[in-house]
N, C-alpha and C positions, 0 to 999 in steps of 0.2 A: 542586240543590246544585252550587257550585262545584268541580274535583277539587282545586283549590291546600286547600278545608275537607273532602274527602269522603277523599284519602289519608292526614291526620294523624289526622281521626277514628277511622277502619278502624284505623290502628295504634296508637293509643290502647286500642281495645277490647281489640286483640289481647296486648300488652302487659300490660293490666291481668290478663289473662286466667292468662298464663304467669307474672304476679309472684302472684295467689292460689293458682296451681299449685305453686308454689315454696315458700310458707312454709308451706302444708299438708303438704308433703312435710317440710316441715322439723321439724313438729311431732309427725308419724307416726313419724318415725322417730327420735325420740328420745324417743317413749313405750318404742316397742319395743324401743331397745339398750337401755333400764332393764329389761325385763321381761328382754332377753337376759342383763343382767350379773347380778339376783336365779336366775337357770335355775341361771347358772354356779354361783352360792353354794351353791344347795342340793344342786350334784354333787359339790361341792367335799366337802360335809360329810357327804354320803351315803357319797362314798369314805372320807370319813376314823372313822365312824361301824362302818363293816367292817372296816376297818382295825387297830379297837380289836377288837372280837372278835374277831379272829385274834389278833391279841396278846394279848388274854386266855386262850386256846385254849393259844397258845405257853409261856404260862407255867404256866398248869397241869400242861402237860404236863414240861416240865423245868426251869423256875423259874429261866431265864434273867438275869440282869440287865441282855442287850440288849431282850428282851421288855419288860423293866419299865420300863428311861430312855424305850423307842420309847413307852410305853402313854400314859404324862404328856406326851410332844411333842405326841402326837398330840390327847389332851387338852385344851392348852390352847390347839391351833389351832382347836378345833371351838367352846371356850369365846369365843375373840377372833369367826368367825365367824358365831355366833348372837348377838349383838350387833341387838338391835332396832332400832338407826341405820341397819343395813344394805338393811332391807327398811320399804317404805311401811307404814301404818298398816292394821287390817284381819284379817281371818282367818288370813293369816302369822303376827303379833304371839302371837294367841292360838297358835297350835302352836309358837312359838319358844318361849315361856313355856313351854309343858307339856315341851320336849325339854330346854328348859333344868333342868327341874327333875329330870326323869327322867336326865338327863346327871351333875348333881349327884350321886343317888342310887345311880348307877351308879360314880362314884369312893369313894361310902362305904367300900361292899360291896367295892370293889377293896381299898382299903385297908386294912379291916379283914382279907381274904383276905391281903393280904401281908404282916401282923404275925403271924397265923398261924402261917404257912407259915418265914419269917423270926426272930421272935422268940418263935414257940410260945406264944405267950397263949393258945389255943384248943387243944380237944381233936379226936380224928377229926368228930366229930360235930357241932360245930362248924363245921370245917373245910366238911364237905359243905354244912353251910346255908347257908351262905358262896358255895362255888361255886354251887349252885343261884339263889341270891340274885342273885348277879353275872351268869351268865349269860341270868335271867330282867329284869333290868334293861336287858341288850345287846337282848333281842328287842323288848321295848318303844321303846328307843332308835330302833332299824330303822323299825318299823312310823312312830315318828312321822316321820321324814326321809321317808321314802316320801312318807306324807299332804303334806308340804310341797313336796316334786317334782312332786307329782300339781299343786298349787292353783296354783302358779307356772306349771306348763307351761299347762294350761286357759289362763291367764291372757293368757298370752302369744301363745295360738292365735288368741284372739278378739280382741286388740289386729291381730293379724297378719290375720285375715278382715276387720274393718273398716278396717283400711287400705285395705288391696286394693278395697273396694266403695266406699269415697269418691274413691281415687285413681282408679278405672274413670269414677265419675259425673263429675269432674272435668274428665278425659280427652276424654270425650265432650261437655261441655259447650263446651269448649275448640274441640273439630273441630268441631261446628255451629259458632262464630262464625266460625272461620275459613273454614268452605264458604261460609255467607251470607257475610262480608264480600267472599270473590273473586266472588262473582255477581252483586253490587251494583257492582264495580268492572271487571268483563268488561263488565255491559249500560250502564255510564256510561265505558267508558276503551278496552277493545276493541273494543267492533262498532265504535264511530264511526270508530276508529284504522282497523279494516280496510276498510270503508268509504273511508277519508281516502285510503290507500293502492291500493286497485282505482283509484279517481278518477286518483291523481297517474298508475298507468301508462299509464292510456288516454290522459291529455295529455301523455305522456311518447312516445307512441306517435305522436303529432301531430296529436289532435282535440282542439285549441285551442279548438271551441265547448261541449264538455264542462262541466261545470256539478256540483261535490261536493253532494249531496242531506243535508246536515246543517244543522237548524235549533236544535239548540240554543244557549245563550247562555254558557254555561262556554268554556273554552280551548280548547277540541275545536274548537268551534263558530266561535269568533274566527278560529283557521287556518283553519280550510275557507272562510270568507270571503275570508281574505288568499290564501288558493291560487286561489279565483276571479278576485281581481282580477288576478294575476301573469298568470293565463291568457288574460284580456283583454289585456291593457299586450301583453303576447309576438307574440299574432295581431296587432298590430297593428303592431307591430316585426317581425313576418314577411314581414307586407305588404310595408312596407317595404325591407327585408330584399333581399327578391326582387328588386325593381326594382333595389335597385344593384347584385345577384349579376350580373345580368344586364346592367345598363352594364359593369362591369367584365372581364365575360368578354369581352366585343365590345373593351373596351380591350386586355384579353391577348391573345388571336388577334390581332391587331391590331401590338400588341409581337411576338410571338411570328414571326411573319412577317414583320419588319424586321430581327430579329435573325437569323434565316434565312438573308435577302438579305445581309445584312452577313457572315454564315460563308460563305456560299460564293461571294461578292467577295472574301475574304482568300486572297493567294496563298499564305500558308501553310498547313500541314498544321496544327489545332486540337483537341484533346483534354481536356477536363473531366469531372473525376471527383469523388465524395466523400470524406469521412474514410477508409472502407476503403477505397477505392481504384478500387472499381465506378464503370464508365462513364458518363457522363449526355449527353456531348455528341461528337462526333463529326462531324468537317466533310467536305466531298467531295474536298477536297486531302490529308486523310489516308486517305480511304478507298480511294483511287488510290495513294495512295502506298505503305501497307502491304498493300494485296490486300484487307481484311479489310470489310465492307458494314457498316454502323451496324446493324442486326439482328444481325449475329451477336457485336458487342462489348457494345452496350447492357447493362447491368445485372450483366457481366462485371468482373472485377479486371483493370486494363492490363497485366498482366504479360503477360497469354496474346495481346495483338495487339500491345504496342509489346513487339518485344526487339533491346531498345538491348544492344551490344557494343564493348568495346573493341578498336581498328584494330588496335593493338599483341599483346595476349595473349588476344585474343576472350573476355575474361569477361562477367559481364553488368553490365550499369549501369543500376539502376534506383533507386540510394540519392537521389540527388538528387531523386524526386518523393515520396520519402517522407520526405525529409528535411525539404522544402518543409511535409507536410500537420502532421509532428508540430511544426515550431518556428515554422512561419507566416513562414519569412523566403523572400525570394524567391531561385532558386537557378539557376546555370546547367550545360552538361553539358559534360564535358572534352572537350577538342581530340582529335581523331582518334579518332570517334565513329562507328559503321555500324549502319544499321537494317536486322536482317533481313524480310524482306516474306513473307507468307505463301506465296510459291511459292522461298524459300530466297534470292532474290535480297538482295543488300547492297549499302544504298545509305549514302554520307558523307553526314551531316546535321549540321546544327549548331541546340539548340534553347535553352528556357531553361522553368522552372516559376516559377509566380509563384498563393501563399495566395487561397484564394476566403475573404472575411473579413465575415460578415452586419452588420447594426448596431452588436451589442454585441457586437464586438472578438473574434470566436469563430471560428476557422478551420471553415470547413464542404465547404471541399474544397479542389483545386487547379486550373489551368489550365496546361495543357503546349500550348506552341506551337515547333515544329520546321518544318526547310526542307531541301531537297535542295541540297547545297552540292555536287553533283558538279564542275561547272563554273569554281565557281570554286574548287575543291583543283586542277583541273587548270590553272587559271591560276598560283594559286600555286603549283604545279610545276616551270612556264614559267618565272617570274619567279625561282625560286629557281636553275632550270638555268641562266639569261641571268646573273643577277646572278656567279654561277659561272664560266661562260665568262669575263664581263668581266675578271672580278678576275683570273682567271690571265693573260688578256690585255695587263692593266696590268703585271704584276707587272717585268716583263723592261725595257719603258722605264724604270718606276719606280725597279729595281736602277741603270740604266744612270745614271741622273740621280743616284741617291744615292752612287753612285760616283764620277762626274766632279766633282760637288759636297763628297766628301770629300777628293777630289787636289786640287783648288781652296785647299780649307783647310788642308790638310798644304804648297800650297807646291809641288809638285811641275810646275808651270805657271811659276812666277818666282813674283818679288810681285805684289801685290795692294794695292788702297788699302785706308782704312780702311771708305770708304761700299762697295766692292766683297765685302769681307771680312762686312760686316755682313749686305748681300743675299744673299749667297753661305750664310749662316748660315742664315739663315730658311729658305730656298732647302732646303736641307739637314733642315732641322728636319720640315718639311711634308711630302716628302718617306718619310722613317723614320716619321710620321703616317702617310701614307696609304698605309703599306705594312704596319703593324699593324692599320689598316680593312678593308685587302682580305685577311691573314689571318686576323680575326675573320668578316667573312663571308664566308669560303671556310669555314670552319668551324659557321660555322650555317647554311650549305648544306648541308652535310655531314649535320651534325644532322637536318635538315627529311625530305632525302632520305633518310637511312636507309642513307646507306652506307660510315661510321665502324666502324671496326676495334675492337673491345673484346679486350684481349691483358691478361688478368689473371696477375699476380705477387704475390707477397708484399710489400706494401710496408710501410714505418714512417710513419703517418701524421705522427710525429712530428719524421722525420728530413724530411720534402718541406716540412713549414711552416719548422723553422731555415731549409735552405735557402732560402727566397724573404725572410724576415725577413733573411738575410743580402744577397740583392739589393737589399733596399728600407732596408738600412742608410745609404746617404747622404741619403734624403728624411726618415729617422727619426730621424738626426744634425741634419737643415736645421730642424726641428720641437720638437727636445729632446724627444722621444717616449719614452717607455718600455714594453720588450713584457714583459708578467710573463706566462709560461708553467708551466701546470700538467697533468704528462704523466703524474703518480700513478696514475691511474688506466685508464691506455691500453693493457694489455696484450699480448696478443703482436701479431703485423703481421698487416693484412688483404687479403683477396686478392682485387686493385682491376688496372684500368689505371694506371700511372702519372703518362702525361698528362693523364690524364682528372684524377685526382687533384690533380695538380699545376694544373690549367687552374681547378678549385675553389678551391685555396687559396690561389692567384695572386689570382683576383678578388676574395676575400672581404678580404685581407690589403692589397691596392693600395687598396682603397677604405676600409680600416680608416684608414688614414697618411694618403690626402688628404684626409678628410672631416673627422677628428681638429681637435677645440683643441690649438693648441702646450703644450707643457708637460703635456702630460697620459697616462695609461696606457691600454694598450689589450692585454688578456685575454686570451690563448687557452686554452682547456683541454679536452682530448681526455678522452673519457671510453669505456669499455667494461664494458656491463652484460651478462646474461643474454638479452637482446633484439635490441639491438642497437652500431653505434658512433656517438658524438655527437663533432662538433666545432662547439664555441662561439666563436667572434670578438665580443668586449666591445670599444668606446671611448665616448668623449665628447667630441661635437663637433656637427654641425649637425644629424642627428636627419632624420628624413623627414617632411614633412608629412601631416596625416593625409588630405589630399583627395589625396592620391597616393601612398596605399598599397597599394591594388588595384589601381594601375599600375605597380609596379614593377618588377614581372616581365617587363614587355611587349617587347618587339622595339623596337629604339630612342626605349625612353622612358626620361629621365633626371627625376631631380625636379626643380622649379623652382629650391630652392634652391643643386643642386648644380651649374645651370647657372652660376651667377656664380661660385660655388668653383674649377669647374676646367672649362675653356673646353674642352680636349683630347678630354672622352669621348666615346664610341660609342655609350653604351645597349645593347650587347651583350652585357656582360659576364654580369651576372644571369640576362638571358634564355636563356644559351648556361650557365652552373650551372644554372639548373632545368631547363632541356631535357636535361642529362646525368645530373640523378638520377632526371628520371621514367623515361630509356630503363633504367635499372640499377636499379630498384625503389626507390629514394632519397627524400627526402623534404629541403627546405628550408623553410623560416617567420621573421619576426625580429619583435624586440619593439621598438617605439622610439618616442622622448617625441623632440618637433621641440626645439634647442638644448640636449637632456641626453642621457642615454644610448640607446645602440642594440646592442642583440643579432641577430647572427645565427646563427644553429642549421642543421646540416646531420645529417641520420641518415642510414646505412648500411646495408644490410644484413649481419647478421652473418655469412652466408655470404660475405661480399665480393660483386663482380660476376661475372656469368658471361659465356665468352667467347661473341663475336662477330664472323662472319667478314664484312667489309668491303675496298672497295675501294679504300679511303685512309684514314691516322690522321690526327686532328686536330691541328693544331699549337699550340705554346706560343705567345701572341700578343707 
C-alpha cells in the first residue's frame, strides 16, 4: 500500500476511535450526574425529614410558634421534593409513594397535636396519643428516606463501576490500534526513511557508487530511485568536475605568478586589505619600506604596520583607508604625511586608497598604494627657498621701476606725450602686479616653509571685514554691488592673528566683487556657536565649474571661467586661505552652482589661534 492511502487510513481508524471514545464518555456521564442529582434529593429530604423531628421535639417541648411556621416550611419543601417527576420510574416511585403517604400521616397527627395543645380540643390523654402517634409517624418517615438513600446510592455505585469498566475496555482498545497502526507505519515509513538516510550520508561522504537498497514501489521507494540517479548524474559531473578544478588551478598559479611579477615591478609600496581591515597583500617596496615582512602583517589589521602621522601635530591618519572600505569611494592622504617604519624611522610619503569592488557592486576591501616622496619634499623645499630668494631679489628693482614710473606720471620729469603717458601707465600698472605676485609668494613660501609668525590678539572678526569692504568700496560702487552684512550673531572677538585674519577676508571678499553679477548682493554673516566661529561670503555671479572644483585649492590654479573675468590673478589666493587654516586648526569648504550662487564658509576654532614663534609675518598682498 501506498503511504499517500496507508497515513489517511491510520488516521481515519484512530479518529474513529477517539470519536466512540468521546460520545461513550458522553453518555456515562450523564447517566451518572442523573444518579448524582437523585443522591442529592434524597439528602436533601433526608435533612429535611430530621429536621421536622427536631421541630417536632421543639414544640412539644415549649410549643414555640417558630417551631411550628419552621415545621410547615419544611413540610412542604419535602412535599415539592417527593414529587415522582423528580426521580426515574422504578423502586424509588414505590418508596416515594409510601413516604409520601407516611409524610401525609405524619401532618395529620401534627395537626391534630396542635389543636390540642392550641385550641384544647383534646384531653391529657388524648394529648399523649397524639404525641406518640406523631412521633411514631417521624420514625417511619426516617426509616423510609434512609431505604431511599440506600437504593439511589447502590444505584449510582454500579452506574459508576460500569463506567469505569467500559471506559478501561475502551481505553485499551483505543492503545492497541494506536500501537498497531505506529508499527505498520514504523515497518512501511521508518526503516526505509532510515535506510534512505544511512545511504544519503555515505554519498554524502563521497561514495558516489553507493546504491539505496529499497525496492519498494510507494514514495519511499520512487526517492531512493531519484536519489540513485542524482548519485549517478553527480559522479559524473565530478568527473568532470576534476578536470577543470585542475585546468584552472594551473590557470591560477599561472595568474597568480603574473600578478607577483607585476607587485614587485611596481616601484610603489602596495597594500590590500579586506572589509576589517586584515592584510591580504603586501609587496616588496612596502615591505622595505615599513621594516615589516608580509609574514608578520599577513592576516593582521594595517593599523599595527602602516602608522601613517601627521608632519604637522604627529597624530594618526588612518581615516582615509577606512573611509575608502565603508563608502567605497576612492580617497587620497593629506599633504605633509610621515610613515613611521618599524625601527621608529619617518619617512614623507604621499599615497592614495582606492574600493576593491567584486561583480555585484559590493566593496570587499581596499588597495593602498604609497611612495617615498622624500626627494622630492626636498626639491620642493629648494624650489620654495629659490622662489623665496628671487622674489625678495626682485622686489628692490621692482620698487625702483614703480617709483620712477610713478614720478613719470606725477610730472615730476617735465611732460610727457600722450603715447608716453599711456606706456608709461602700463609700465606702472605691471609693475604694482608683479610686486603683489612676488608678495603673495613670499608668503606661501613662508607658509610651505613653516616659518610665519602666528601673534594672536583679540580681534573683531567684524570690524577687519567693514574694513576691507571699505577698501573694495570703489570696485563695489563700479559694479552697483550691494554688501548686506549680518553680525547678530558674532559675539565677542576671537583670539586670531590679524593678518592672518585680514589675508582670509581679503581674499574671500576681492573674489566675492570680481566674480559678482553687476547689480547684485553679496552676504556676509559671522556667526558664533557653542563649537565654533563661521564666516559665510554669499554672491551671484559666475559660480565654479564643477570639473574644477577639486582644483581649487591648488597652488596657481584659477578656474577656467575666472580666466576670461579677470585676466590679473595669481591662483594664490585660496591656496595661501586654506594653507592658513589647516596651519591654525581651521577648516574651509564652499557650495556653488556655475552662473548662480556660491558660498564660501570658513570655521575657526573657538579657542582662536594659538601662537607661533616664526621668522617673519606674512604680508597683506
Amino acid at each position: 500500500m501506498k503511504i499517500k492511502y496507508l497515513v489517511p487510513l491510520a488516521s481515519g481508524v484512530v479518529l474513529g476511535a477517539v470519536l466512540f471514545f468521546y460520545f461513550a464518555n458522553q453518555q456515562f456521564q450523564k447517566e451518572i450526574d442523573l444518579n448524582r442529582t437523585e443522591l442529592k434529593i434524597a439528602n436533601d429530604i433526608s435533612n429535611n425529614t430530621i429536621i421536622l423531628v427536631n421541630l417536632t421535639y421543639e414544640y412539644l417541648a415549649n410549643q414555640s410558634e417558630r417551631a411550628r411556621d419552621q415545621w410547615w416550611i419544611k413540610y412542604d419543601e419535602n412535599n415539592r421534593l417527593l414529587a415522582p417527576v423528580l426521580f426515574r420510574q422504578g423502586e424509588e416511585t414505590e418508596i416515594l409513594n409510601d413516604l409520601l403517604t407516611r409524610q401525609r400521616t405524619l401532618s395529620e397527627f401534627f395537626l391534630k397535636l396542635l389543636r390540642s395543645y392550641e385550641l384544647g380540643e383534646a384531653g391529657e390523654f388524648e394529648k399523649q396519643q397524639y404525641i406518640s402517634e406523631t412521633m411514631f409517624a417521624s420514625e417511619e418517615s426516617m426509616v423510609m428516606v434512609a431505604k431511599l438513600h440506600k437504593v439511589v446510592g447502590e444505584r449510582l455505585d454500579q452506574y459508576q463501576y460500569t463506567y469505569n469498566f467500559y471506559i478501561n475496555i475502551i481505553f485499551g482498545v483505543l492503545t492497541l490500534l494506536v500501537i498497531t497502526t505506529t508499527i505498520i507505519v514504523v515497518r512501511k515509513v521508518v526503516g526505509p526513511l532510515n535506510e534512505l538516510h544511512r545511504a544519503t550520508e555515505i554519498i554524502a561522504g563521497g561514495n558516489l557508487s553507493h546504491r539505496i537498497k529499497i525496492q519498494s514501489n510507494d514514495e519511499i521507494g520512487q526517492l531512493a530511485r531519484s536519489f540513485d540517479i542524482m548519485a549517478l548524474k553527480l559522479k559524473e559531473s565530478y568527473t568532470g568536475l576534476e578536470k577543470k578544478v585542475k585546468t584552472k588551478t594551473k590557470d591560477l598559479a599561472e595568474a597568480k605568478t603574473r600578478a607577483e611579477a607585476i607587485l614587485a615591478s611596481i616601484g610603489d609600496a602596495v597594500m590590500a586589505c579586506d572589509v576589517d581591515g586584515k592584510i591580504l597583500v603586501f609587496n616588496s617596496v612596502a615591505e622595505k619600506m615599513t621594516g615589516f615582512s608580509f609574514k608578520e602583517v599577513v592576516g593582521r589589521h594595517f593599523k599595527y604596520s602602516l602608522n601613517f602621522i601627521s608632519e604637522k601635530d604627529e597624530k594618526p591618519i588612518i581615516d582615509f583607508i577606512t573611509k575608502t572600505i565603508k563608502t567605497g569611494i576612492s580617497a587620497t592622504m593629506t599633504n605633509h604625511t610621515l610613515l613611521i617604519t618599524k625601527k621608529g624611522q619617518k619617512i614623507p610619503v604621499a599615497d592614495s586608497a582606492a574600493p576593491i569592488i567584486n561583480d555585484k557592486g559590493k566593496t570587499i576591501g581596499c588597495v593602498v598604494v604609497f611612495s617615498d616622496v622624500t626627494k622630492e619634499r626636498e626639491i620642493d623645499k629648494t624650489k620654495t627657498e629659490f622662489v623665496s630668494l628671487a622674489s625678495h631679489q626682485l622686489r628692490t628693482p621692482l620698487a625702483s621701476i614703480n617709483w620712477i614710473s610713478e614720478m613719470f606720471l606725477n610730472k615730476d620729469f617735465g611732460k610727457i606725450t600722450g603715447k608716453q603717458e599711456e606706456s608709461i601707465a602700463m609700465i606702472h600698472k605691471s609693475s604694482q602686479r608683479m610686486v603683489g605676485l612676488i608678495s603673495a609668494l613670499l608668503n606661501v613660501s613662508k607658509l610651505e616653509l613653516g616659518t610665519f609668525t602666528i601673534n594672536p590678539t583679540p580681534v573683531k572678526l567684524s570690524s577687519v571685514v567693514d574694513e576691507i569692504v571699505q577698501e573694495l568700496n570703489l570696485q563695489i560702487k563700479g559694479k552697483k554691488l550691494v554688501v548686506i552684512k549680518d553680525y547678530k550673531q558674532e559675539g565677542p572677538p576671537i583670539n586670531a592673528d590679524l593678518i592672518l585674519i585680514k589675508i582670509i577676508c581679503q581674499n574671500l571678499l576681492t573674489n566675492a566683487v570680481n566674480y559678482s553679477f553687476s547689480k547684485t548682493n553679496i552676504k556676509v554673516k559671522i556667526i558664533k556657536d557653542e563649537q565654533r566661529y563661521l564666516l559665510t561670503v554669499e554672491n551671484k555671479g559666475i559660480g565654479i565649474p564643477k570639473e574644477d572644483e577639486k582644483k581649487i585649492f591648488f597652488k596657481l590654479f584659477r578656474a577656467s571661467n575666472a580666466q576670461s573675468i579677470d585676466t590679473d590673478g595669481t591662483g594664490l589666493g585660496l591656496y595661501m586661505v586654506k594653507s592658513i587654516l589647516d596651519a591654525v586648526g581651521g577648516k574651509i569648504w564652499f557650495n556653488s552652482i556655475e552662473g548662480e550662487d556660491t558660498i564660501f564658509s570658513v570655521e575657526l576654532p573657538l579657542g582662536g589661534m594659538k601662537a607661533k614663534t616664526g621668522t617673519k609675518n606674512l604680508e597683506l598682498v
